[in-house]
N, C-alpha and C positions, 0 to 999 in steps of 0.2 A: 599470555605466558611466553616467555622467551627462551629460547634452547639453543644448547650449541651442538656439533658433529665432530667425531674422533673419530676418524678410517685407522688402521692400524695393520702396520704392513712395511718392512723395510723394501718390498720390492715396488711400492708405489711413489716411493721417492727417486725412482730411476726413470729412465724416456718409457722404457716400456711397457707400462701398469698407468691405469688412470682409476681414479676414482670414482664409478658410476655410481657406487650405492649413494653417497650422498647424493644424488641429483632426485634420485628416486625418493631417498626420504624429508628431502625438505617439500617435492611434490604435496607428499603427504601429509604433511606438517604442516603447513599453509591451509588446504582444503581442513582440519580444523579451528584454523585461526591461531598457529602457533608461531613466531617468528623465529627465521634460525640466524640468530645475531653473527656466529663465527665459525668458522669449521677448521677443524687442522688435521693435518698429517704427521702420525708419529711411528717411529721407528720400531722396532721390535727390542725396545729398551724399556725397561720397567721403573727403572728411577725416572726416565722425561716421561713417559706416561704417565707415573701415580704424581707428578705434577703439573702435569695438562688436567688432570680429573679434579685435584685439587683448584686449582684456578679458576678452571670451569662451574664448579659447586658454588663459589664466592661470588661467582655473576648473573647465572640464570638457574632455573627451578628444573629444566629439564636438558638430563645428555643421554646422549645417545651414541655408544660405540662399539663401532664395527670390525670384526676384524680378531686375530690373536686366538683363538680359541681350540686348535687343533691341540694334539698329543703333544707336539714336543716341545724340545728345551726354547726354541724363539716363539714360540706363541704364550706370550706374557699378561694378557689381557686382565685372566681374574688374578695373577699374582700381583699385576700394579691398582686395579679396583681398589681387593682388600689392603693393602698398604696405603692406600692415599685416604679411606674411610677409616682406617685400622680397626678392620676385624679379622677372624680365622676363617678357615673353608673347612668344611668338614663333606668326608666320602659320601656321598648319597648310593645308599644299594639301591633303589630304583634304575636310575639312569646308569651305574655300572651293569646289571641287569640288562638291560634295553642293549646296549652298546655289544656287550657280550654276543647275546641274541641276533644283532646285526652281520658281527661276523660268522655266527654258528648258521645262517642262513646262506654264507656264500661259502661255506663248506672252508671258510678260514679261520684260523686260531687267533683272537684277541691278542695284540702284542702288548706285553704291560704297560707301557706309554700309555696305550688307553685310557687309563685307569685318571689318567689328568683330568679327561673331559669331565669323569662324573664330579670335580670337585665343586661345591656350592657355596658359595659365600653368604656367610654367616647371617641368615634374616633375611636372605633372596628368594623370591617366588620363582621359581623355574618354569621358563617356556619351552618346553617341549619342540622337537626337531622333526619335524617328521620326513624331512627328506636328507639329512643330513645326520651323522653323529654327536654333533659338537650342541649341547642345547645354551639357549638364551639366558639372562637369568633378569631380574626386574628385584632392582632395589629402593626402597627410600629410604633417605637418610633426612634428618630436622626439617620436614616438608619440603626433599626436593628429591628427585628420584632421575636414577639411573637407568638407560636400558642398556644390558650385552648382547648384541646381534652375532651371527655366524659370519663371515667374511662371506661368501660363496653366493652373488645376486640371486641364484632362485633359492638357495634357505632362506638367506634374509629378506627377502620379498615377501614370500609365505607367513614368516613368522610374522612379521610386522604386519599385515593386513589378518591374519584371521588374529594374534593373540596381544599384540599392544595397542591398534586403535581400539579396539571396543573398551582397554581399560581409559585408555588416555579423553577419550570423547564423556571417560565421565567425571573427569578429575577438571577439566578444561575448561577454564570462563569462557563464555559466547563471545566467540569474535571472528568476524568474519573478516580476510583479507583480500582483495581485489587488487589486478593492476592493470593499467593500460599502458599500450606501447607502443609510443607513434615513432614512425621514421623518418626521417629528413634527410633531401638531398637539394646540392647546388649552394651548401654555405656552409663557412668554416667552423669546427667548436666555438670558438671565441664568439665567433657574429652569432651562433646561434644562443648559447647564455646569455650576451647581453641581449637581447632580444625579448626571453623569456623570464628571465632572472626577477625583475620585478613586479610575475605574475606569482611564482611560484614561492617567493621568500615571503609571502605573506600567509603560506601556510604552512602549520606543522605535520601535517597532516592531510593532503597526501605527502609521503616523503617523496625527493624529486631525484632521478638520478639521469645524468647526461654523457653519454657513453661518443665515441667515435673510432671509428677503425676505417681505412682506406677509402676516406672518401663519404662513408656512409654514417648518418647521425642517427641516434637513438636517444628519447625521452623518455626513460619510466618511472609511469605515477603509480604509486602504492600506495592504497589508502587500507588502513584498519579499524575498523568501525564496529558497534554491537551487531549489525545485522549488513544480508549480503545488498540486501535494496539503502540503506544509507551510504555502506562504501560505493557503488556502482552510483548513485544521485554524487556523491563527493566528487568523483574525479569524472563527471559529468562537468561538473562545477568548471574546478581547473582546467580538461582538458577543451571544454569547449573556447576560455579564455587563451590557452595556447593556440588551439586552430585559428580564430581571429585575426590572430599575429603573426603567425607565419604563413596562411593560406596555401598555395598550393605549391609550396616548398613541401609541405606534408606531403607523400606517396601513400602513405602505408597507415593505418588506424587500429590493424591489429596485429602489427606483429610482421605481416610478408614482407620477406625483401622484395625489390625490384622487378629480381625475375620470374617471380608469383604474379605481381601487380601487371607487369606485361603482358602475362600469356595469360591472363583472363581475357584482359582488350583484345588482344589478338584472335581469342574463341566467341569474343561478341560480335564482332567483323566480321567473324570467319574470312581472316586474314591469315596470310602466313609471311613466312620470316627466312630471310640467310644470312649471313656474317659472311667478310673476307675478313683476315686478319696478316698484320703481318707482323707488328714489333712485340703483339699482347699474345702469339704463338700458339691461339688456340683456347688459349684462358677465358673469352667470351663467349665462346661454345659451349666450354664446358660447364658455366655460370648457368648458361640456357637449357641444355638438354639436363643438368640434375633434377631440374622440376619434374612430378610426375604428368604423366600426361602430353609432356611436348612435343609429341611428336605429332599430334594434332597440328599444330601450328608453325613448328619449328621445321626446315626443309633442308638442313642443313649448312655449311661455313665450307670455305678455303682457305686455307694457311699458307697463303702464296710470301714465303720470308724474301725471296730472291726477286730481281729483277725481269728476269727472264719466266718466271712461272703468273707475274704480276701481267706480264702479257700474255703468257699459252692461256692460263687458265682464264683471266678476266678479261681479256684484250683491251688492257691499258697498252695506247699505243707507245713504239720504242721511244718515237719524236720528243715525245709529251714527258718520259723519265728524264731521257736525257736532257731536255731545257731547263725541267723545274726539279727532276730528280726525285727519289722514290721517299723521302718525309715533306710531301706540300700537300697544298691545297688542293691543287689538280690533281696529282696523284689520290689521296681521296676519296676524290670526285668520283675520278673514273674507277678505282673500287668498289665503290656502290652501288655505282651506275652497271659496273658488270656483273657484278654475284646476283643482282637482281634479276638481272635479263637472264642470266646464264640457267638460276634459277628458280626462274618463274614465279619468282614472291612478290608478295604484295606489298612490301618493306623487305631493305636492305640494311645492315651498319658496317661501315670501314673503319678499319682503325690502320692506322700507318704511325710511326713514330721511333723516337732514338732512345732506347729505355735506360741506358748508361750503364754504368757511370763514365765510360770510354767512348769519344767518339769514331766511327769509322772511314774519315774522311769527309763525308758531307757536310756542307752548309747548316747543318740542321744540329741546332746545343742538346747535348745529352739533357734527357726528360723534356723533350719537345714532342709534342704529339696532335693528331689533327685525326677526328672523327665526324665523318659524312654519314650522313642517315637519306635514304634515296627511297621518294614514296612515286606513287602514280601520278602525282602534282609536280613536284622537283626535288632535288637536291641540297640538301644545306650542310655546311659543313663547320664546325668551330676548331680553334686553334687555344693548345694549352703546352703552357710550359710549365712545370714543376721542378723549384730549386734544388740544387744538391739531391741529385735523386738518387734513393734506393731502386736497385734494379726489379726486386721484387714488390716494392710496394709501388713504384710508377705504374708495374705492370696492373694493377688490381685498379688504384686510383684511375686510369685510361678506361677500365670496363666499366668500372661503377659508372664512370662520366658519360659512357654509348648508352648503357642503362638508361642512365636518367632523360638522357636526350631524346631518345625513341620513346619515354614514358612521357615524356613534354608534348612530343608531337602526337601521338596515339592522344592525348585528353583536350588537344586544341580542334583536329578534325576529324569530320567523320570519317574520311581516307584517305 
């Protein structure tokens, strides 16, 4: 069964509102094997709504929408419903009841607005609200059905786990859905589909999606199958012929980024860890300490941006800036070489670099960068340039790249 989501809300269409409930109900959705094809956000308009429900009806068997249901004039939800099914609502004295009783409890007078919520659309099963005023209602129309949820995540939370999975798990073909989610680092979108491309276009089944953002690649297999041991055998299937082929470009097999995959190694070793940073300002720190737990391994970073603190704090010596200057190789070097020593870690990574898009005088082209990783063996450092840089994504692309470089050397030795 395939279903779509309608959040409904003119203030989620602004920076500051997001749409959680959908993440929450497609969760759910999935754990019974239902696909949620498309989701949208619509405005507190009742014409584009009772034509979003319309559309939606003509594509999939099930929707689900969130949102619009308070007393007043903008909470449109059952007024574009019954218009886009065209039916009436009639007053339910139950639920005006209930609603009444709510305010007679906080010692307050029901304002007539109220009187909205108890409306019910014509041949709706009502779900009941029990933490909220505003209740649900459960329609079907020519075998495909509607649910109205409460906007407020713990009404709809509630409602949706005690009073529409138990109806929907019975209406529901058996099907289970599965995905797995490898990650990849050290090659481009491009290199990595052609790579892969000719493993996965030979099936429908799992579907294949190949994401990338700063550096960081993502492969998810989705497979939908009758039962959850043939999807989990399917993308056994394909994922083992992806592993194959990219070998240990793969970091990640379920899902962790980088700095998950790290600080396990680093709790196997019972190693630990510092960062200096100076062009990525801290942004690799903060990459490392979000994990929980870090601080197990994690001993802290320097944010030496200046010349002068790249020698109090690390004692990169003056000589050594001023010959090769604070974006090199030696420079660096002696970054990693110092935040190690300074702080007693087992592993170091520096990162120095010209993030742009302006240069500051140096030698060194905006989106030039050079990340040293210093273990109890030596020092190694690589040099990267990225064209036409954005300032904020050189910056993330430079972390991703210490990441992967310390997840390289972490899986090559024992220390």
């Amino acid at each position: 069964m395939d279903s779509e989501i309608i959040a409904v809300g003119s203030e989620m269409l602004t920076p500051e509102r997001v749409d959680t409930n959908s993440l929450f109900l497609t969760a759910q959705l999935n754990d019974l094997g239902i696909e949620v094809t498309a989701k949208h956000v619509i405005g507190d308009d009742r014409e584009r709504l009772a034509t979003a429900v319309r559309r939606a009806l003509a594509n999939v068997r099930l929707i689900i929408i969130s949102g619009g249901l308070g007393p007043t004039e903008d909470d449109v939800t059952r007024d574009a419903v019954a218009m886009a099914i065209d039916r009436r609502q009639n007053l339910h004295p139950e639920i005006l009841s209930g609603i009444e009783q709510r305010f007679r409890a906080m010692n307050r007078v029901m304002p007539e607005i109220n009187r909205r919520q108890a409306m019910v659309i014509e041949g709706a099963h009502v779900l009941a609200n029990e933490r909220g005023t505003a209740p649900g209602q459960w329609i079907e129309q020519d075998g495909r059905f509607i649910i109205i949820l409460p906007g407020p995540p713990h009404e709809l939370k509630h409602m949706f786990e005690r009073q529409c999975m138990p109806r929907l798990s019975r209406i529901v073909p058996s099907l289970a859905i599965r995905t797995l989610i490898l990650r990849i680092s050290g090659m481009s979108e491009s290199e990595l589909d052609q790579t892969i491309a000719p493993i996965y276009k030979r099936y429908e089944n799992p579907a294949t999606t190949v994401l990338a953002h700063n550096g960081d690649m993502q492969v998810h297999l989705r497979a939908r199958c009758p039962s959850a041991m043939e999807a989990e055998a399917l993308l056994a299937e394909v994922g083992s012929q992806i592993d194959a082929a990219l070998g240990d470009r793969i970091y990640s097999r379920n899902g962790d980024p980088l700095e998950v995959v790290i600080g396990h190694k680093l709790k196997q070793r019972h190693a630990t860890l510092a960062v200096a940073e100076s062009a990525t300002g801290g942004g690799l720190a903060d990459r490392i300490s979000l994990v929980p737990g870090s601080s197990e391994y994690f001993l802290g970073g320097f944010v030496t941006y200046s010349r002068r603190l790249k020698t109090e704090l690390l004692g990169v010596p003056e000589d050594l800036l001023r010959e090769f200057g604070p974006v090199s190789r030696e420079t660096a070097e002696a970054m990693a070489i110092g935040a190690r020593r300074r702080a007693g870690a087992t592993y170091s990574i520096a990162i120095t670099g010209n993030a742009g898009p302006t240069t500051d005088g140096s030698e060194s082209p905006a989106g030039a960068f050079y990340v040293a990783i210093a273990s109890p063996r030596d020092t190694q450092v690589v040099h990267r340039v990225w064209p036409a840089p954005d300032r904020v994504r050189v910056r993330a692309f430079a972390a991703q790249m210490a990441l992967d470089l310390l997840n390289r050397r972490l899986s090559q030795a024992s220390f």
